[in-house]
C-alpha positions in Angstrom: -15.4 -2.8 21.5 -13.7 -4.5 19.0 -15.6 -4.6 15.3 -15.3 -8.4 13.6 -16.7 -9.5 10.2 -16.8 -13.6 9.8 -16.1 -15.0 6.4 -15.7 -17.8 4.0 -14.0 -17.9 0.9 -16.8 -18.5 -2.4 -15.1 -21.9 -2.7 -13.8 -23.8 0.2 -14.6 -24.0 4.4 -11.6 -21.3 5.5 -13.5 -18.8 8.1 -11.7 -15.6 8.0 -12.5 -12.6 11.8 -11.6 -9.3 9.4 -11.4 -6.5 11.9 -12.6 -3.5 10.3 -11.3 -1.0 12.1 -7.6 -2.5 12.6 -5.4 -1.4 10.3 -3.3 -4.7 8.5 -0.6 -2.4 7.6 0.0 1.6 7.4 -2.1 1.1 4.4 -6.0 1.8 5.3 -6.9 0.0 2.6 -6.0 -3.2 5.1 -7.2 -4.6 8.0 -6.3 -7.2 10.7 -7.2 -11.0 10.1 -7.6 -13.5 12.0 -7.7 -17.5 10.7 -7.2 -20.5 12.3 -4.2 -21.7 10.5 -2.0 -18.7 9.9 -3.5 -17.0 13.0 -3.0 -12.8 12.7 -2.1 -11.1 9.5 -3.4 -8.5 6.6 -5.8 -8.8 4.1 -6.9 -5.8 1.6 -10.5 -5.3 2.8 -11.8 -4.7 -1.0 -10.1 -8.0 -2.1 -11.2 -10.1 0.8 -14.5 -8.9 0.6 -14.9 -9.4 -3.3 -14.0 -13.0 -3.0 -15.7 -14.0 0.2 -18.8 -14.3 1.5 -20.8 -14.0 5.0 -20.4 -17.0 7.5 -23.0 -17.9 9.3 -22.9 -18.0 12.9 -22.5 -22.1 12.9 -19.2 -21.8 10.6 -17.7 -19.3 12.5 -18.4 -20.6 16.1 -15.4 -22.1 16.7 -13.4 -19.2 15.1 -15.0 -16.9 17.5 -14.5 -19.5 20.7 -11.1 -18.9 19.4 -11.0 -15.4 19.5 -12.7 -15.2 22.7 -10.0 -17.7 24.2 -7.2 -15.5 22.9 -8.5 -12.3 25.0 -11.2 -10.9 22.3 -13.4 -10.4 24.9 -15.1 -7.3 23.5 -16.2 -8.6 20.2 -18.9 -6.9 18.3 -20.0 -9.2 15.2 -20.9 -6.9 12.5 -22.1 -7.9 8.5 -20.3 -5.3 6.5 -17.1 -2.4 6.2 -18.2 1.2 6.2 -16.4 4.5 5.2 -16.2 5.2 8.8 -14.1 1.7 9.6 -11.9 2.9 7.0 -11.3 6.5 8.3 -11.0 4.4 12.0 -7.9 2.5 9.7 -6.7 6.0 9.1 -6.6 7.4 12.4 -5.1 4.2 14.2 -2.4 4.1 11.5 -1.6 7.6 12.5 -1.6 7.3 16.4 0.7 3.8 15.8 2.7 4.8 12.5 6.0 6.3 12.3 5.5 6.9 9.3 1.7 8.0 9.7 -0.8 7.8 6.6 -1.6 11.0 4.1 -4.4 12.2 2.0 -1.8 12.6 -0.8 -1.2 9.3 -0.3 -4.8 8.7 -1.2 -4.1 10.8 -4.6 -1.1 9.1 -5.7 
């Protein structure tokens, strides 16, 4: 199962897949992206969701046709980020990282 947010910026027609649960970077404070132009990259969750809103399921359509044509055949459309997609960030970054996230880091 693989968590995805659609979204659109408060100005414009760019749909954005945010995976909530995929780190962007060995930051948890990012996740995985998704876009049609620019394809995979990181976004700062808090950022992309203070300037974006919720897609509806005719503006993301071809987004997620996308997705699904790329192998994201386990999708699991969701509307918002919790706590534990961040702590999910945490422990991916760890299993993945060579140099794994901290809790000091969260205190720096």
């Amino acid at each position: 199962m693989t968590k995805v947010l659609f979204r659109k910026w408060r100005k414009g027609r760019d749909i954005y897949a945010i995976f909530p649960e995929l780190p962007g970077t060995n930051d948890p404070a990012t996740c995985s992206c998704y876009s049609h132009i620019g394809q995979h990259s990181s976004c700062d969750s808090n950022y992309y969701l203070g300037k974006t809103v919720p897609a509806t399921p005719e503006e993301y359509a071809d987004l997620l046709t996308e997705l699904k044509s790329i192998g994201y055949d386990d999708l699991v459309i969701v509307k918002k980020m919790t706590q534990a997609d961040y702590e999910a960030r945490k422990r991916e970054i760890g299993r993945i990282s060579e140099y794994p996230y901290t809790q000091e880091a969260d205190n720096a």
